[in-house]
N, CA and C of each residue as an Amber inpcrd file, in Angstrom:
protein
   663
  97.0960000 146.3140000  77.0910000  98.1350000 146.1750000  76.0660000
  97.5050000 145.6610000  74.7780000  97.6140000 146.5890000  73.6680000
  97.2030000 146.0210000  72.3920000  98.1130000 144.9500000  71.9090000
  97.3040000 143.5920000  71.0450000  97.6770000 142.4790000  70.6040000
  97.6750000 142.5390000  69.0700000  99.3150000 142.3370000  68.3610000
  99.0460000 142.1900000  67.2500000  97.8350000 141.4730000  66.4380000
  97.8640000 139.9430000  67.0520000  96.7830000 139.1440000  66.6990000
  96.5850000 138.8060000  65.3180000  97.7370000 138.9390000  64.6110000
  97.9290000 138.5540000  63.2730000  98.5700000 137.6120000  62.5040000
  98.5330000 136.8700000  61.4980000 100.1820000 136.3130000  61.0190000
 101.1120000 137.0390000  61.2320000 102.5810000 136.2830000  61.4310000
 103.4960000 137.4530000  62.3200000 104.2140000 136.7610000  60.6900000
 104.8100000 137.7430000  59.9780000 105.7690000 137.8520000  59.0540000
 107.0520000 137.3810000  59.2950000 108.2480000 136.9660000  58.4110000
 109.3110000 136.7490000  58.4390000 109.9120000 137.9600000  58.9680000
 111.0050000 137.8360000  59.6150000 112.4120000 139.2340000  60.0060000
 113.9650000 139.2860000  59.7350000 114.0700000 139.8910000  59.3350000
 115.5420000 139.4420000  58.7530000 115.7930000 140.2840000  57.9630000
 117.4240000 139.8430000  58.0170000 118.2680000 140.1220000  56.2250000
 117.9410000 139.4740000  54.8440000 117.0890000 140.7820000  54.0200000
 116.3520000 139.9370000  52.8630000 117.6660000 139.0640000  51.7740000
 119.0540000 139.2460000  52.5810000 120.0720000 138.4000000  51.6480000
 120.6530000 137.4600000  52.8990000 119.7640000 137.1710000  53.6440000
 120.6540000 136.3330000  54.6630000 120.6120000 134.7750000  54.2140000
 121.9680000 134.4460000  54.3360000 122.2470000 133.3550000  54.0870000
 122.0000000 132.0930000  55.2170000 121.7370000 132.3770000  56.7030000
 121.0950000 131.6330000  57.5530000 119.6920000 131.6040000  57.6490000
 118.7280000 130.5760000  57.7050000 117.5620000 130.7010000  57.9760000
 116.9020000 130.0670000  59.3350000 116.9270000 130.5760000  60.1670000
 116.1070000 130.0900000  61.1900000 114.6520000 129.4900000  61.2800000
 114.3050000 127.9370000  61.6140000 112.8540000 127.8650000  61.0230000
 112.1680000 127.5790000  62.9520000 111.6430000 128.4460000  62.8410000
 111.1740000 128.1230000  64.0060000 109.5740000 127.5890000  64.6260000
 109.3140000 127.6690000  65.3720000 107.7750000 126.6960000  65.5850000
 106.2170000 127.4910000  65.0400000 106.1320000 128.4840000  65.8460000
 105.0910000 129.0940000  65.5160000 104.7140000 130.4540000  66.7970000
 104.3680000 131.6750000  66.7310000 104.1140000 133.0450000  67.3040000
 103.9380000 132.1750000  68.7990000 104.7700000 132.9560000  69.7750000
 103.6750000 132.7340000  71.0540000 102.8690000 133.2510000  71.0970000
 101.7810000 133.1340000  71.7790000 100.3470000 133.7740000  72.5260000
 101.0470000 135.1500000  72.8680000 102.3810000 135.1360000  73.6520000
 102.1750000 136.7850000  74.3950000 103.2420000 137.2220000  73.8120000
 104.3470000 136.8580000  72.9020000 105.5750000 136.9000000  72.4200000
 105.1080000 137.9030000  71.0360000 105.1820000 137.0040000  70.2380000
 104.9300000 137.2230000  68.7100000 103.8050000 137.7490000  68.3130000
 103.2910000 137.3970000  69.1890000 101.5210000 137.1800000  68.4890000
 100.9900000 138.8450000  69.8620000 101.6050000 139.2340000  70.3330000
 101.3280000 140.5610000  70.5120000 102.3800000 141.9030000  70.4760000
 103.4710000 141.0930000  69.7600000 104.3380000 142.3600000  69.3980000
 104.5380000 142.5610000  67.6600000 103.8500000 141.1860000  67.0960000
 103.9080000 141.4360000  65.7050000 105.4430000 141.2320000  65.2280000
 106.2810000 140.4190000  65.8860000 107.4060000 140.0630000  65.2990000
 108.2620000 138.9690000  65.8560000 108.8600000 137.9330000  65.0880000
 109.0980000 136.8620000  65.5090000 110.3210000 137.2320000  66.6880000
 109.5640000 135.9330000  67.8270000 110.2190000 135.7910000  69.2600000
 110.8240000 137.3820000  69.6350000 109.7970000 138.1150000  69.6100000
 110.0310000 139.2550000  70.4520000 109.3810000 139.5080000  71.4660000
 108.8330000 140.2460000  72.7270000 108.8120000 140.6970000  73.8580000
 108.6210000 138.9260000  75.0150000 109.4260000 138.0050000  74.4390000
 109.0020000 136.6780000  75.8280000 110.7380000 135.9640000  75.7650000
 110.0140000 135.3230000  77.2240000 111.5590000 134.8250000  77.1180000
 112.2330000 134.0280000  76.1500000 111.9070000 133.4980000  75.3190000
 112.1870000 132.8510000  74.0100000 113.4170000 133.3780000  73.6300000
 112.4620000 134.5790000  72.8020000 113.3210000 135.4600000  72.2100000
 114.5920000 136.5550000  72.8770000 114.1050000 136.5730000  74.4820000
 115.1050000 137.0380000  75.3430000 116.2340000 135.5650000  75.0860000
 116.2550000 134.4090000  74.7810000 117.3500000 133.7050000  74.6420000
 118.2120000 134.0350000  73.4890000 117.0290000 133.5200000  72.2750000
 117.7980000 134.2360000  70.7510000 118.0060000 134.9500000  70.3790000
 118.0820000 136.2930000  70.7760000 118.4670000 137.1360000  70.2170000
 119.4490000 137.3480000  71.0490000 119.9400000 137.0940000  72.4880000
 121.1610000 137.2050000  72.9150000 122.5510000 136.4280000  72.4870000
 121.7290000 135.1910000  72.0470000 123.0640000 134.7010000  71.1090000
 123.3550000 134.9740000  69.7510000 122.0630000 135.1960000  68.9750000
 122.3060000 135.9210000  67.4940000 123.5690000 137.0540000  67.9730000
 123.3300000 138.2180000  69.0150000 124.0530000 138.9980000  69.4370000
 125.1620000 138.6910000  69.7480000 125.5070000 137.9650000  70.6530000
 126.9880000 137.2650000  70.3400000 127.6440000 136.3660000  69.7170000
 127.0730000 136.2350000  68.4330000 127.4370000 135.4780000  67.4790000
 127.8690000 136.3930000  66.1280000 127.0160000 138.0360000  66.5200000
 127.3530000 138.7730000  65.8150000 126.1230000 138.8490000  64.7130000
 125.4770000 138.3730000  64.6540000 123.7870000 138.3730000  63.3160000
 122.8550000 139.3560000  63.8430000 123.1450000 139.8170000  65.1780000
 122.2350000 141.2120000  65.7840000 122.9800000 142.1700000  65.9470000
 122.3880000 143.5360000  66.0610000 122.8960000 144.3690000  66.2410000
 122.5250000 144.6130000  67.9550000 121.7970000 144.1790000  68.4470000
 122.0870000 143.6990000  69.9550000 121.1750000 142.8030000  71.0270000
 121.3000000 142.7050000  71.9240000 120.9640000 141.3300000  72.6750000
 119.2470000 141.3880000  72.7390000 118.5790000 142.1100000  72.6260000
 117.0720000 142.4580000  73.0840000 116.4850000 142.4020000  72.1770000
 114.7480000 142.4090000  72.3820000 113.9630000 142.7470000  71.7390000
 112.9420000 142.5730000  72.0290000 111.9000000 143.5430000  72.5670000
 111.2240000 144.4740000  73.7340000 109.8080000 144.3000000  72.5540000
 110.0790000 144.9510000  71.3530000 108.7180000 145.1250000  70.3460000
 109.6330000 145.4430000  69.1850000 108.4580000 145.7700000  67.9250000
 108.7840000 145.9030000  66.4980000 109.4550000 146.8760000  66.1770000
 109.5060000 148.2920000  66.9180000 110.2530000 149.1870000  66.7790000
 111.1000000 149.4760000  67.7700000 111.6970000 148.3090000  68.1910000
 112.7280000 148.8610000  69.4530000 114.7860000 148.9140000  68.4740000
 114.8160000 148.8030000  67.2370000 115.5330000 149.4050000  66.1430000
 116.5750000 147.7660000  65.8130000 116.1030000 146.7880000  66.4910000
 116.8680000 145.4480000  66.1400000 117.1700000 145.6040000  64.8270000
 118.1620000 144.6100000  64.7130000 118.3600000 144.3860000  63.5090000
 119.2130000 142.8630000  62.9740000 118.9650000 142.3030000  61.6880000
 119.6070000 141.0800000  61.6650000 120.9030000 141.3720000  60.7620000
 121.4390000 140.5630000  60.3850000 122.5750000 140.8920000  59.2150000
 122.8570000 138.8850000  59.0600000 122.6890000 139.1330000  57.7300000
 123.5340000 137.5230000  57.3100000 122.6070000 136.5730000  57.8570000
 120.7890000 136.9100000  58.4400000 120.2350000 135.5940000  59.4460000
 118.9470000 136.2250000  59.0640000 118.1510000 135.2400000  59.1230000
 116.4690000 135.9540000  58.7200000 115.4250000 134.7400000  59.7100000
 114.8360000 135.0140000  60.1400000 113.8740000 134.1690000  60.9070000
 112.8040000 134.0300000  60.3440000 112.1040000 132.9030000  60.2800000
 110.9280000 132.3870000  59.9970000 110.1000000 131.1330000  60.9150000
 109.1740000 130.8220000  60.4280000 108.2430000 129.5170000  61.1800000
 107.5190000 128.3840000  60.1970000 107.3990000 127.4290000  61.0910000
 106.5980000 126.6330000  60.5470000 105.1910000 127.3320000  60.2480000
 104.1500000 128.0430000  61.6610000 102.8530000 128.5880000  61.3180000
 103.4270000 130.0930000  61.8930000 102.4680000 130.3770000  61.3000000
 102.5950000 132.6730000  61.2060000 101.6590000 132.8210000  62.0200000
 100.4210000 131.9500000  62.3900000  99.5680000 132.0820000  63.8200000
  99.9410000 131.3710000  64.4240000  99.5930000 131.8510000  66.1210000
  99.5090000 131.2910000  67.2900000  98.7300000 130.1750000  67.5600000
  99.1110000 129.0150000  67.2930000  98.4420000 127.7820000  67.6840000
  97.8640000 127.7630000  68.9900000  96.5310000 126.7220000  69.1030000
  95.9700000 126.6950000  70.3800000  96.8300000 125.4480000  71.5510000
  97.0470000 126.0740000  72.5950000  98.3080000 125.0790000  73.2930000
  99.6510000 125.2480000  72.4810000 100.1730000 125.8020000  71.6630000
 101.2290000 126.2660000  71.4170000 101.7390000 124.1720000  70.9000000
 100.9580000 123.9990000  70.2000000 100.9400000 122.5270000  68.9980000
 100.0990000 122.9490000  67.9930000 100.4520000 123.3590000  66.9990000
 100.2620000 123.3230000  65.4910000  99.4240000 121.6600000  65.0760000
  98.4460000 121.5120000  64.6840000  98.0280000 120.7740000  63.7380000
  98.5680000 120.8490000  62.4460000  98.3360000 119.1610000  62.0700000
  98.9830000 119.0010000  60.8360000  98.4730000 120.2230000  59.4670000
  96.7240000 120.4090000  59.7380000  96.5420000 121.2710000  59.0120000
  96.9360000 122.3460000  59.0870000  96.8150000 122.9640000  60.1420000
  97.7670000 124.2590000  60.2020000  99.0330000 124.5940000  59.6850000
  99.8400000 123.3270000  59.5110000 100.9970000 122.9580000  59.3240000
 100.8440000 123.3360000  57.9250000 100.6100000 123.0870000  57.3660000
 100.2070000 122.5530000  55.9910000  99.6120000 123.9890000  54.9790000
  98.7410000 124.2550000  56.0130000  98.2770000 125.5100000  55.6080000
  98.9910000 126.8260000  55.4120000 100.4810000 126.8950000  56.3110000
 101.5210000 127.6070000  56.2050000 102.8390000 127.9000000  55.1890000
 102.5510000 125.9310000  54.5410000 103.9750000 125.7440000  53.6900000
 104.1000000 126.5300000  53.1390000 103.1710000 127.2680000  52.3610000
 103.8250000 127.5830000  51.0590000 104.6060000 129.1420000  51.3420000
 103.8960000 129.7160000  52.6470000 105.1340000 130.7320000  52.9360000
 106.0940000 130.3540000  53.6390000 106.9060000 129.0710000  53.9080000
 108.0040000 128.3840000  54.1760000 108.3180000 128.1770000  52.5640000
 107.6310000 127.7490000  52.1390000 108.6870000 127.1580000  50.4090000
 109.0320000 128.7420000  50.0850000 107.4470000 129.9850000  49.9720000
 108.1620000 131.0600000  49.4570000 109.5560000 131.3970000  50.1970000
 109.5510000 131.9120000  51.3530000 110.6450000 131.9620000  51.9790000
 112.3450000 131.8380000  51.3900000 111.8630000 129.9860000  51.5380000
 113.1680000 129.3320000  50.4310000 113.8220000 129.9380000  49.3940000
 112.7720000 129.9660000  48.9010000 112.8000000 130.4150000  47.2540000
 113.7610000 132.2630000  47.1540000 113.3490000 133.0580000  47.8090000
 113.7900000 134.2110000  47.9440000 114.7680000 134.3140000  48.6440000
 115.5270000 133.2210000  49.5330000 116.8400000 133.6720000  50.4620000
 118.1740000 132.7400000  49.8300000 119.2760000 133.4710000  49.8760000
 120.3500000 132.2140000  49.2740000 120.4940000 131.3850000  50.5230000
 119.6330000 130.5190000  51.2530000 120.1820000 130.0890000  52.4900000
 121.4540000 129.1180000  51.9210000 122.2390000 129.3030000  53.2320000
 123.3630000 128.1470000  52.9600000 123.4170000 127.1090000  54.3020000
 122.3490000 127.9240000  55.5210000 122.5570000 127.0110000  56.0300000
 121.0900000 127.2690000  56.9780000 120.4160000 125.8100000  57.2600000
 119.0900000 125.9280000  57.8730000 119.4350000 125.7770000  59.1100000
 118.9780000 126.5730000  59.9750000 119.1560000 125.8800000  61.7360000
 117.7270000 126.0430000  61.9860000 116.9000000 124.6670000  62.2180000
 115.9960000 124.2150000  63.1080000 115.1580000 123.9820000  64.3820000
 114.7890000 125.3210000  64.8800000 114.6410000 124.9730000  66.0210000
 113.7340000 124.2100000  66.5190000 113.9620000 123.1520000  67.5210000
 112.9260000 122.2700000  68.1090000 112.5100000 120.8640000  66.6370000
 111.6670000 120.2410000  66.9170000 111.5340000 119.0860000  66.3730000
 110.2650000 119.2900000  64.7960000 109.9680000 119.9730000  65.1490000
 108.2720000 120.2430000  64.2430000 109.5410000 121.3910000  63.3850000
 109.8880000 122.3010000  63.6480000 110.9400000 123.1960000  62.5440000
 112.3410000 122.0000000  62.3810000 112.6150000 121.4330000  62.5790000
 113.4680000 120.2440000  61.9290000 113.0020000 119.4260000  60.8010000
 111.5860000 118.7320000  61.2740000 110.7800000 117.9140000  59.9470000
 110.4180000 118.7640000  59.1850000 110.1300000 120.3720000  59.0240000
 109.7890000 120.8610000  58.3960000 110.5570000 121.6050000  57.3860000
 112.0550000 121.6650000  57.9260000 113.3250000 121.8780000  57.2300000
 113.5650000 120.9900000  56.0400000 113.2330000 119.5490000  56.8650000
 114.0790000 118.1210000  56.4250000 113.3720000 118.0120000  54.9710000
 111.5670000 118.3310000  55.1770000 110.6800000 118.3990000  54.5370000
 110.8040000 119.3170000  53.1010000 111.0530000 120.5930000  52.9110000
 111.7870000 121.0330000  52.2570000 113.1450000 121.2480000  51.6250000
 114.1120000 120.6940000  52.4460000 115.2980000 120.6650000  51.5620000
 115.0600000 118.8380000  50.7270000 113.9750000 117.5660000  51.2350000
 114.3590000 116.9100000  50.2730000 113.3700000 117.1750000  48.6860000
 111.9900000 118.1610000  49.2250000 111.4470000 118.8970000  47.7420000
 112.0900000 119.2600000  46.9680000 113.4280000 120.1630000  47.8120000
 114.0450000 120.5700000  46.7340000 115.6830000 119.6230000  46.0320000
 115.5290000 118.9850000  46.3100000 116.5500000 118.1840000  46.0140000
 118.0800000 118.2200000  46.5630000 117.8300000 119.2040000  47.9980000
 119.2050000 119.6270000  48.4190000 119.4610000 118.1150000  49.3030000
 118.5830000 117.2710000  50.0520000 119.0610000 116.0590000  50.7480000
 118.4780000 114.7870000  49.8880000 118.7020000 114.3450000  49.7280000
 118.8450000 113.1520000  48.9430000 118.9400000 111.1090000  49.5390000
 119.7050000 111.7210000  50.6260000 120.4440000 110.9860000  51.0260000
 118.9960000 109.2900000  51.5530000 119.4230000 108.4140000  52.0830000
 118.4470000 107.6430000  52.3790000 117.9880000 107.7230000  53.7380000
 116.6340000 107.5950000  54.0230000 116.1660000 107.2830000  55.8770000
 116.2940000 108.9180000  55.7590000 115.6720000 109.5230000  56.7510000
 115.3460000 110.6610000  57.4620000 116.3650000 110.4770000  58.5730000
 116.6000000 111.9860000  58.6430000 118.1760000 112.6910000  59.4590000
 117.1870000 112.6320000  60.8370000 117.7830000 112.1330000  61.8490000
 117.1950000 112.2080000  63.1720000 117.8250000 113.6600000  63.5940000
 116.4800000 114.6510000  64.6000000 116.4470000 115.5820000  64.9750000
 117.4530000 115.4930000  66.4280000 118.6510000 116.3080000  66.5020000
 119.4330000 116.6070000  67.9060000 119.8510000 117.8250000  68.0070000
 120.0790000 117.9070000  69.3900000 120.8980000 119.6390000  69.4860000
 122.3320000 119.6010000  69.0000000 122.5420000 120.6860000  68.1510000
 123.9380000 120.2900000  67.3550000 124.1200000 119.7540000  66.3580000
 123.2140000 118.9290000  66.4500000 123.7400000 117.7870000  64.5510000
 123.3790000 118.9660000  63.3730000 124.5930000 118.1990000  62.8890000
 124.6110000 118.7410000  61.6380000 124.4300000 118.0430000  60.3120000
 123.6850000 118.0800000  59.2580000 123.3360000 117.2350000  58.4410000
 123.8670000 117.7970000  56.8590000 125.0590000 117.2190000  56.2520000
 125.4530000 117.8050000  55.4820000 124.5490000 117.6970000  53.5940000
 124.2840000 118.5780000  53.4030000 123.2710000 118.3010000  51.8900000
 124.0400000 119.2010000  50.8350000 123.0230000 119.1020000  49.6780000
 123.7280000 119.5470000  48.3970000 124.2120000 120.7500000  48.1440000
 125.6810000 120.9360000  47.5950000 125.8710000 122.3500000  47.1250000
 126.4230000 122.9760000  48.3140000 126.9400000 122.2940000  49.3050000
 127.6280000 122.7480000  50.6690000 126.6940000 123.6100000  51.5870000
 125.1310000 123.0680000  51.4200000 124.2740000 123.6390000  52.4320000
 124.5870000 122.3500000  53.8880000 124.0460000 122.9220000  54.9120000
 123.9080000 122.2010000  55.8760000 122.4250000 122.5870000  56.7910000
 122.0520000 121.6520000  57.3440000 121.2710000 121.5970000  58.2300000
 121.4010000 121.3210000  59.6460000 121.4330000 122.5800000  60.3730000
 121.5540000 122.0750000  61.9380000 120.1710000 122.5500000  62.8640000
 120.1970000 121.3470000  63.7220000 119.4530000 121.0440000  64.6840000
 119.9480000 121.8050000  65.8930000 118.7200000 122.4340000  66.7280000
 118.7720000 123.0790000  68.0980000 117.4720000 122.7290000  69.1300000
 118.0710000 122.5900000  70.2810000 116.5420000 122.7810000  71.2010000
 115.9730000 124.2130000  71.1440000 114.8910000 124.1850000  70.8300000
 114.0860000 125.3260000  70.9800000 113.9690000 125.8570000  72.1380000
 114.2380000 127.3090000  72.2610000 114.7910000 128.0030000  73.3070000
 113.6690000 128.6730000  73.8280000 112.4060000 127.1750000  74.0070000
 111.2680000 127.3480000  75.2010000 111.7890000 127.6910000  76.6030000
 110.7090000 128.0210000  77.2810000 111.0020000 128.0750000  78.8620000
 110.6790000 126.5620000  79.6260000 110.4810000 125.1580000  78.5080000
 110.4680000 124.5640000  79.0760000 111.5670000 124.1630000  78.7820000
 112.4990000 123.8300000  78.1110000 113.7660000 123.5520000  77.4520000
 114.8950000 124.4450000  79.0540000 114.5830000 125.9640000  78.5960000
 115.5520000 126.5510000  79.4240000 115.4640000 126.3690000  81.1070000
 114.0420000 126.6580000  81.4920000 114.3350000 126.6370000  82.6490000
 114.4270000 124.7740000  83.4170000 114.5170000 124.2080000  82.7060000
 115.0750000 122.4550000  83.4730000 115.8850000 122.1190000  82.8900000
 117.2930000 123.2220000  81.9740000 118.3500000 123.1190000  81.9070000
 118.3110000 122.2230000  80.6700000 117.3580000 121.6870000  80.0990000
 117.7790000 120.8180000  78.6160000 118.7620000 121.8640000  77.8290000
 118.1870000 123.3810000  77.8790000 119.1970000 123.9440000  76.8680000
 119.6800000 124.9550000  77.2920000 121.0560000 125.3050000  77.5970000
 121.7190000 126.2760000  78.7900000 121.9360000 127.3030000  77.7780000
 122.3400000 128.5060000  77.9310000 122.9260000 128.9380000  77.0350000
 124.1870000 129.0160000  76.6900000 125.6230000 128.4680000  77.2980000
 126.3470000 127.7840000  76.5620000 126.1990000 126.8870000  75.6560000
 125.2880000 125.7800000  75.2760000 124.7530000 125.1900000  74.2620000
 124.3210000 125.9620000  73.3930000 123.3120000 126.7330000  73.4400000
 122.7400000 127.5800000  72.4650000 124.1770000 128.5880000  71.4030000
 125.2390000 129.1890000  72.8360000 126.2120000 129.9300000  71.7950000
 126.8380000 129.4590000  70.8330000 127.1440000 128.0040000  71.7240000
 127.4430000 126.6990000  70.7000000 127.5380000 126.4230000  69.2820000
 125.9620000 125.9150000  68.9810000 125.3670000 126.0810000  68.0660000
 125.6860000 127.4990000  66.5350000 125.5050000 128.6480000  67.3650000
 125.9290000 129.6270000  66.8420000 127.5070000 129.9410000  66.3900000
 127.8490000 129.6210000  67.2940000 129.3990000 129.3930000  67.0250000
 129.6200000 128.2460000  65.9580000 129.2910000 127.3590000  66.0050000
 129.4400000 126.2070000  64.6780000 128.3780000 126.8570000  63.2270000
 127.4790000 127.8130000  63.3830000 127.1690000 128.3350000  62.6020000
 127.6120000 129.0770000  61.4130000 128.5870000 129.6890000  62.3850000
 129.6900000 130.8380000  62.0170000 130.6300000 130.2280000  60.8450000
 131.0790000 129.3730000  61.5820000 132.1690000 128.4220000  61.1530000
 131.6720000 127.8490000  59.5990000 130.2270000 127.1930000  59.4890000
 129.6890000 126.4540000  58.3650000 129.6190000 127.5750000  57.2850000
 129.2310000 128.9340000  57.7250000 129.1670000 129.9330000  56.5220000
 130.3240000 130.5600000  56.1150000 131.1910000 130.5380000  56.5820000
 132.9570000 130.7250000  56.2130000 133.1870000 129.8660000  55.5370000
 132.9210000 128.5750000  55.5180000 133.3350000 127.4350000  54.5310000
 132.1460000 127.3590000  53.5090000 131.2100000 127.9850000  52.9540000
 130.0850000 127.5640000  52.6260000 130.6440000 127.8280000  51.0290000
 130.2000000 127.4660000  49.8880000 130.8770000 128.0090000  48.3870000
 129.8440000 129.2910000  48.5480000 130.2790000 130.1280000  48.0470000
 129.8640000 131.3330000  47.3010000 128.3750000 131.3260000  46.9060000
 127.0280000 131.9470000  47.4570000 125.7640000 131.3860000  46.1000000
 125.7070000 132.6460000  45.3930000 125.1010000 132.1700000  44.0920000
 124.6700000 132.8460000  43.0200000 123.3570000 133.9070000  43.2700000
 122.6780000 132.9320000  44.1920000 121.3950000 133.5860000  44.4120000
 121.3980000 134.8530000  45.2000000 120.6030000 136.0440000  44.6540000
 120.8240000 137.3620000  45.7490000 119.0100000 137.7670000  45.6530000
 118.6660000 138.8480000  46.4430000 117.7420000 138.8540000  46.4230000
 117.5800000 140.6640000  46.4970000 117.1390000 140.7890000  44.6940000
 117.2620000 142.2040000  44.8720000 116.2590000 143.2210000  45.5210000
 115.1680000 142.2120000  46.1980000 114.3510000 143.2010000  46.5070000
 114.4620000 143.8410000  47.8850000 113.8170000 144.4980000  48.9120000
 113.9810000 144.9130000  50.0190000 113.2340000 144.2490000  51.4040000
 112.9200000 143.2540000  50.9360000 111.5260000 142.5540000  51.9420000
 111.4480000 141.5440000  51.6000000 111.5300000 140.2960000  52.8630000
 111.4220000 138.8750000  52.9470000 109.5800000 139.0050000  52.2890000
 109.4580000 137.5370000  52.5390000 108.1560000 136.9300000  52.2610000
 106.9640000 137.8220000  52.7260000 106.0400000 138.3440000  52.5230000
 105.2520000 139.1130000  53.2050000 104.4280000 138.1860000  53.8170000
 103.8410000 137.8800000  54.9980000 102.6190000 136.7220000  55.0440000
 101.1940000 137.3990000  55.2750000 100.2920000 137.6460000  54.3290000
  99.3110000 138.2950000  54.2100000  97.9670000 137.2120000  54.9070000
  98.3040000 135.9110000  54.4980000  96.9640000 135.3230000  55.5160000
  97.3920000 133.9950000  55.3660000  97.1380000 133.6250000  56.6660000
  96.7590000 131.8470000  57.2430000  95.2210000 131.3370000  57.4440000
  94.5020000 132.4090000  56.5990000  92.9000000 131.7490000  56.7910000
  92.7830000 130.3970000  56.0570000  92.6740000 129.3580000  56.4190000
  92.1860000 128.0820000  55.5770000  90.4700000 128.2590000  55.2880000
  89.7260000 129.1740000  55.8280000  88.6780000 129.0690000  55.4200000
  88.2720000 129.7380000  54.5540000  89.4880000 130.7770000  53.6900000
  89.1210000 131.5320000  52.6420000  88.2920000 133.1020000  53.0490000
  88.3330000 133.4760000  54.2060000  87.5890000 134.3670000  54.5350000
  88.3210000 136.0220000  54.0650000  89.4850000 135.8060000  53.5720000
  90.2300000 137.1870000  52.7960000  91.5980000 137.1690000  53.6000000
  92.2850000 138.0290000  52.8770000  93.5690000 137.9640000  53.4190000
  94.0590000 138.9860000  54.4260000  94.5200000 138.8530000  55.5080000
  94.8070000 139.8380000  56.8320000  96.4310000 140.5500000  56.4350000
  96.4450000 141.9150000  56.2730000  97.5060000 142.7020000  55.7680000
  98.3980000 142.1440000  56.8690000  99.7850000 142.4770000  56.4540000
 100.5440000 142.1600000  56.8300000 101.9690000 143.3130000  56.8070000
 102.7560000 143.1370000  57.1650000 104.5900000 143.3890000  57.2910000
 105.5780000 142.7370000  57.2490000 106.3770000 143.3240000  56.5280000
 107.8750000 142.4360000  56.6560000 108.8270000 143.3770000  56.9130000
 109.8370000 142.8950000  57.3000000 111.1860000 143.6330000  57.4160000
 112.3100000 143.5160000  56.5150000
């Protein structure tokens, strides 16, 4: 089986107003189908509730051309490579932001959902750059919370829909629809944004080399 083995790009609706920030490619997921949380069980969780939440056009997603699709939701990560042990270093971390800030910058998000703890600080991390949270002390990371910030954005927290999470029941998928379901709800009430995005393609991520060695082509959706 050929392995993407690349930065895995953002996926989504280039006007979606949800942003999913999630951890980083699995080893056999992302990082060999070339698209976020596709062919592992991960993504066999999220995309079955995107699907019944209505942000997919249906429950699966097998590889890059199996015809998915998002509407109103765009996925992204903290890192675009596959970390070793599936833990990101701070540098790695770091080395990624700025296609998390681009990201930002190009989607009207109205509302961030976080998955897991490392895409929570890294949410929290960017909405107070940009002046959307303000507030004092750092928002503690939970499944469900919701953290209300500027301009009627919100920030919600989820367990990351690992197989260590799912299979010892931390996160069932009634919880997970949950989540989605209060999702729903926050973008019905959300004000109107200004921001649209006329082009046809999220963030492209062309390279995570920190050593400067050139940039690895890339895709977006």
């Amino acid at each position: 089986c050929e392995y993407w083995g690349e930065p895995v790009p953002n996926f989504g609706d280039p006007n979606a107003q949800l942003l999913i920030v999630g951890l980083a490619p699995a080893a056999h997921g992302a990082n060999r189908t070339g698209r976020m949380f596709t062919g592992d069980r991960s993504g066999d969780w999220l995309y079955r509730a995107l699907h019944n939440a209505g942000f997919a056009n249906q429950p699966t997603a097998t590889d890059a051309g199996d015809g998915l699709e998002l509407s109103n939701c765009a996925i992204t990560a903290v890192c675009h490579c596959t970390p070793p042990d599936n833990k990101p270093t701070q540098e790695e971390k770091e080395n990624c932001r700025d296609w998390l800030t681009a990201t930002f910058d190009k989607l009207p998000v109205r509302v961030m959902l976080a998955l897991g703890q490392i895409g929570w600080n890294a949410s929290v991390d960017e909405a107070r750059r940009r002046g959307w949270l303000v507030a004092n002390g750092r928002p503690k990371f939970g499944h469900a919370v919701q953290v209300a910030m500027d301009e009627g954005r919100t920030l919600v927290g989820s367990y990351h829909p690992s197989q260590q999470n799912t299979f010892t029941g931390r996160l069932t998928e009634e919880m997970l629809d949950g989540v989605f379901v209060a999702v729903r709800k926050l973008l019905k009430t959300a004000p109107a944004t200004r921001h649209r995005n006329s082009g046809q393609s999220l963030v492209p991520i062309t390279t995570c080399d920190p050593d400067g060695k050139g940039a690895r082509p890339s895709y977006s959706t």
